[in-house]
TIMAR-51393 format. One record per residue (C-alpha): x, y, z; residue in one letter. Coordinates in steps of 0.25 Angstrom, whole numbers, padded with zeros to 4 digits, always signed. Layout:
% TIMAR-51393
XYZa
...
% end
This chain:
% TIMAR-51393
+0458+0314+0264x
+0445+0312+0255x
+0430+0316+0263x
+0425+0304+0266x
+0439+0301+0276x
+0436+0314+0281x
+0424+0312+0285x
+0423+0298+0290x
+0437+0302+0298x
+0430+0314+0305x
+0419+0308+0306x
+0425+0296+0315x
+0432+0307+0321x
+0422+0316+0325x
+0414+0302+0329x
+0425+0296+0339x
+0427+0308+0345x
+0413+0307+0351x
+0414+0294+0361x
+0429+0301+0364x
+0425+0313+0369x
+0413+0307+0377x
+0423+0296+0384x
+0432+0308+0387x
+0420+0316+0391x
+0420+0305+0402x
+0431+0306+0408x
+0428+0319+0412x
+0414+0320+0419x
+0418+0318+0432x
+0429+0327+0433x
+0429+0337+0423x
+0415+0337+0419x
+0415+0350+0408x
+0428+0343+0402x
+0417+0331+0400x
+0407+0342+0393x
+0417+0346+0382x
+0421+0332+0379x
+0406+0328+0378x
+0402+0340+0370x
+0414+0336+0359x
+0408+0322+0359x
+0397+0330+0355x
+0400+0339+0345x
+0410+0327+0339x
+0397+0318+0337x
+0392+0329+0329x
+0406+0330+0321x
+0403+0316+0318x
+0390+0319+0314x
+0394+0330+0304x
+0402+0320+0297x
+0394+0309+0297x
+0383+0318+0289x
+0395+0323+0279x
+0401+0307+0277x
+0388+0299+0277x
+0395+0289+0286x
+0391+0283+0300x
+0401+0281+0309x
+0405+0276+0321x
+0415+0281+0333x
+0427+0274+0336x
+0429+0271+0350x
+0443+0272+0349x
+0444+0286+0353x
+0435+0286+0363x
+0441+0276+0370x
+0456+0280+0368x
+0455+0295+0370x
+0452+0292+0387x
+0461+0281+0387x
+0473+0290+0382x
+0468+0301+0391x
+0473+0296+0404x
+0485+0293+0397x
+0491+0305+0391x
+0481+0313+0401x
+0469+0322+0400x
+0475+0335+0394x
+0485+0330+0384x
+0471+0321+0379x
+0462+0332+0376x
+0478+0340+0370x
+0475+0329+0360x
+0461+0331+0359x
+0462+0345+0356x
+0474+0345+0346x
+0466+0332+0338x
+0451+0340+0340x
+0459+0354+0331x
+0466+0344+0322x
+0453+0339+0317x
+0449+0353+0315x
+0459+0356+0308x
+0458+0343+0299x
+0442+0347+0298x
+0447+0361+0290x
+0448+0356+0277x
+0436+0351+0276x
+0425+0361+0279x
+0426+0367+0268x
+0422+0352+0261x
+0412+0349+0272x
+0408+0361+0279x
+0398+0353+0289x
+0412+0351+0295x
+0416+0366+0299x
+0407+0365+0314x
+0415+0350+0316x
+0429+0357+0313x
+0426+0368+0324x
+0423+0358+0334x
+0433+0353+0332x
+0442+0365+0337x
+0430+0366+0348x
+0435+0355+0352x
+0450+0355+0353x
+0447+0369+0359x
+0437+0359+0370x
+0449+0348+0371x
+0460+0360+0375x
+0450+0367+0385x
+0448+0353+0391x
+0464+0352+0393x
+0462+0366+0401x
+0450+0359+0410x
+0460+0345+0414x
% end
């Protein structure tokens, strides 16, 4: 994969993630609000994933609904704990896919540890359900 895919794909990953994580973070205020806290704060700290990127690739982009709006959807399906299983195993794989390419763009390094951050977060929210 050359650099500019690289960095325009996480970027849009790192952007959709935001409005995922907040229409998740949703449907857990009532009843679980401190689940809700650790999905809002990875909506955070993916907004500034997207940021990082954005400063490397020039490019402006936009987030995808598509995410956002399936991720909730296929929740009730497959259920809360399997949901954020996936979430954790996709959160360590794009850490491991970040790896290679710190050494290139070393703005990255703080990114790719969120991202274990996080997968570490999805599993602990598994413990919470």
């Amino acid at each position: 994969m050359n650099d500019k895919k690289f960095l325009k794909q996480s970027q849009q990953g790192e952007l959709d993630a935001v409005p995922m994580y907040i229409n998740l973070s949703k449907k857990f205020e009532k009843k679980n609000p401190e689940v809700a806290e650790m999905l809002k704060s990875m909506a955070v700290d993916e907004g500034k994933h997207a940021s990082v990127f954005k400063k490397i690739s020039g490019e402006t982009l936009k987030p995808r609904m598509f995410l956002a709006k399936l991720v909730p959807l296929a929740m009730n399906l497959i259920g809360k704990k399997n949901m954020f299983k996936i979430i954790a195993k996709q959160e360590y794989k794009t850490y491991y896919t970040y790896a290679p390419w710190i050494e290139k763009f070393p703005e990255i390094t703080n990114v790719q540890a969120d991202e274990r951050k996080h997968g570490d977060m999805a599993l602990k929210i598994v413990e919470l359900l």
